[in-house]
N, C-alpha and C positions, 0 to 999 in steps of 0.2 A: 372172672372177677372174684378176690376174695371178701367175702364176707366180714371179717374181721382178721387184723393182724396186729402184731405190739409192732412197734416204731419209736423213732428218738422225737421228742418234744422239746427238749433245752439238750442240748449233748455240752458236758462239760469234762472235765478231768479229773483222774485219776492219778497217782504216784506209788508206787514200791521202790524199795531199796532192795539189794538183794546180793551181798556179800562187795559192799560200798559203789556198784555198781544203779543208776538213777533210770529207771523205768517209767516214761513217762506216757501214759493212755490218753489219747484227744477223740472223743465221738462225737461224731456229728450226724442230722439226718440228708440224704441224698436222695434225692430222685431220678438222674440220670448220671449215665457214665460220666460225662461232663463235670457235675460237679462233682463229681467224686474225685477225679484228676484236679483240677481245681482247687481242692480241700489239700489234696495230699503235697500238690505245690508248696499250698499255702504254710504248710506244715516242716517242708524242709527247709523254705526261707526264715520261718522263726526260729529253728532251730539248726541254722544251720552248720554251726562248730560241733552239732553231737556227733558220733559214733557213728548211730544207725538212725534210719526211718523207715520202718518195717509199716506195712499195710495192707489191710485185708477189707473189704466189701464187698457188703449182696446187696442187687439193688431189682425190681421188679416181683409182681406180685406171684410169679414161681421162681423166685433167685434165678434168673435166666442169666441175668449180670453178676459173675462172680470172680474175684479177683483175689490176691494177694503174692506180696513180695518177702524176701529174707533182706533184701537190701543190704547184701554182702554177710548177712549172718549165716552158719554154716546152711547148709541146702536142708528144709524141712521143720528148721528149730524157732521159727518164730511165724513168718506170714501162716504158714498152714495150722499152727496151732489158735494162732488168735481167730483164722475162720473158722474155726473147728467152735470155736466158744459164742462166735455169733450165731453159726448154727442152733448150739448146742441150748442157747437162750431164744430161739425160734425168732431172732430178728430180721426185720426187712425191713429196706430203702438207710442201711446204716454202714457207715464209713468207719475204722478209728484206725489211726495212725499211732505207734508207737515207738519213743525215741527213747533212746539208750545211749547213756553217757556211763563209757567205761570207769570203772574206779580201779582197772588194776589186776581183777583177781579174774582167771578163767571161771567159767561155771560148768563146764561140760554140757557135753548134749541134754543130756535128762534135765540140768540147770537151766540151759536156756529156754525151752519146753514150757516148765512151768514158768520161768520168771516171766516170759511174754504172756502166756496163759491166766496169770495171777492178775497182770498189769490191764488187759481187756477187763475180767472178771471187775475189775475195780473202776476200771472208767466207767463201765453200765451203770454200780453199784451208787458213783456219784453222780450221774447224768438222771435228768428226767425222761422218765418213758412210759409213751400210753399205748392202749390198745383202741385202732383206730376201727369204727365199723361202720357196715354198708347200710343205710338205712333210707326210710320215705319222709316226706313231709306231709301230714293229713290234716286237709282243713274241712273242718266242722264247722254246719253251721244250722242254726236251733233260734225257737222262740224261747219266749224266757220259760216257759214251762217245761222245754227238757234242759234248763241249765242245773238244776241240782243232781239229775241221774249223770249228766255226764263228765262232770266236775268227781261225781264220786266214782263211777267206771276211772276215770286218767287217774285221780290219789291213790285207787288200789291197786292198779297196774304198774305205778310209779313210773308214767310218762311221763317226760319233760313238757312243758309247755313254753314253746317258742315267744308266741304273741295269741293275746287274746283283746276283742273290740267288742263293748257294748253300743251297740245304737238301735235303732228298733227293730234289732233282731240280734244273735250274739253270735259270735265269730271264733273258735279258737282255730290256734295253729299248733299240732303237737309234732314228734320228733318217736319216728318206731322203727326198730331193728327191723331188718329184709324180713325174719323167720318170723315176726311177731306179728308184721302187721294184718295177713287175713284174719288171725283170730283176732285180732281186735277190733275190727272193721264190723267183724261177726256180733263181736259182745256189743258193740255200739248199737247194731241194727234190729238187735233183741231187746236190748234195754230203751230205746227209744221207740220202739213199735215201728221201724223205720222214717220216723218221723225228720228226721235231721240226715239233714244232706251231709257226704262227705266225698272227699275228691282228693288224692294224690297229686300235689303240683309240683313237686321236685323229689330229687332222689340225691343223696350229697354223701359221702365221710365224715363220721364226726364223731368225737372221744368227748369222754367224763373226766373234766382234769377238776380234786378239791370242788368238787360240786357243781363247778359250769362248766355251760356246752361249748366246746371247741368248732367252728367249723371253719372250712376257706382259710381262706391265710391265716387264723388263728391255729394252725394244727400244724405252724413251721414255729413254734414258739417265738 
């Protein structure tokens, strides 16, 4: 299991031109070969009067799923470079498809290389992407007399707080990276004289997108 990895969150598109020839980048995220095929379908039906529809994917959390086409462009000059660029940008479970509407002019090998290359570069550059990580759920829970030491342990830490309940007794629920969470468990159990129970009830994937937590179906944008 990875720990944390970057991933597509909104996958949108990209454009270059590239000697009046139209390069067009479409990322999307994927989780299984399915929808990857799927996607790439989807992609020659919208386009289907282009040129080309060149595509590359890694999908699984060691790229075990990896794929890519020239889709009649010379052998080398585009599927491989565009996975060369997912690589190159450490992506997983991400699809893009790249279509190419001739304008005319040849580019040569080393043209086509980059212009596929440039066109990937650009889709990422317009698409949302997060880095998604493995983390615990810990619920705390305390008289009102350890609520100010543990209120200030989570501020300095800058853990998230899920959900917190007052009733005659206080309850939160925080949000900790896999590598964080014994010593934080630790610092709880020093700072409250072990006074305040605390219990692991889930373990989930979850990214920081502009300030809130992403989890579960939130993290297919």
């Amino acid at each position: 299991m990875l720990e944390r990895y970057k991933t597509v969150y909104r996958g949108k598109e990209g454009e270059i031109i590239e000697k009046k020839s139209r390069f067009i980048a479409t990322v999307r995220l994927v989780e299984t070969e399915e929808e990857a095929l799927a996607f790439i379908e989807e992609m020659k039906k919208k386009y289907w009067n282009a040129t080309h529809n060149c595509f590359a994917y890694v999908i699984g959390e060691r790229r075990e799923c990896v794929r890519c086409s020239d889709d009649g462009e010379p052998s080398g000059t585009a599927g491989k470079p565009m996975l060369d660029v997912l690589r190159g940008e450490d992506m997983y479970n991400t699809a893009v498809v790249v279509t190419r509407y001739f304008g005319g002019t040849l580019l040569g090998t080393g043209g086509l290389v980059r212009a596929y290359s440039k066109a990937v570069q650009e889709g990422l550059a317009q698409s949302d992407l997060i880095e998604k990580q493995y983390g615990n759920i810990l619920e705390i829970g305390t008289d009102y007399n350890g609520v100010g030491k543990i209120q200030y342990l989570i501020g300095e830490n800058k853990i998230p707080v899920l959900e917190s309940e007052y009733t005659d007794k206080v309850r939160f629920r925080v949000l900790l990276p896999l590598s964080e969470t014994e010593h934080f468990q630790k610092l709880l159990t020093e700072a409250t004289n072990a006074r305040a129970s605390q219990e692991i009830v889930d373990s989930c994937y979850y990214a920081v997108w502009n300030g809130q937590i992403l989890m579960g179906e939130e993290l297919r944008g």
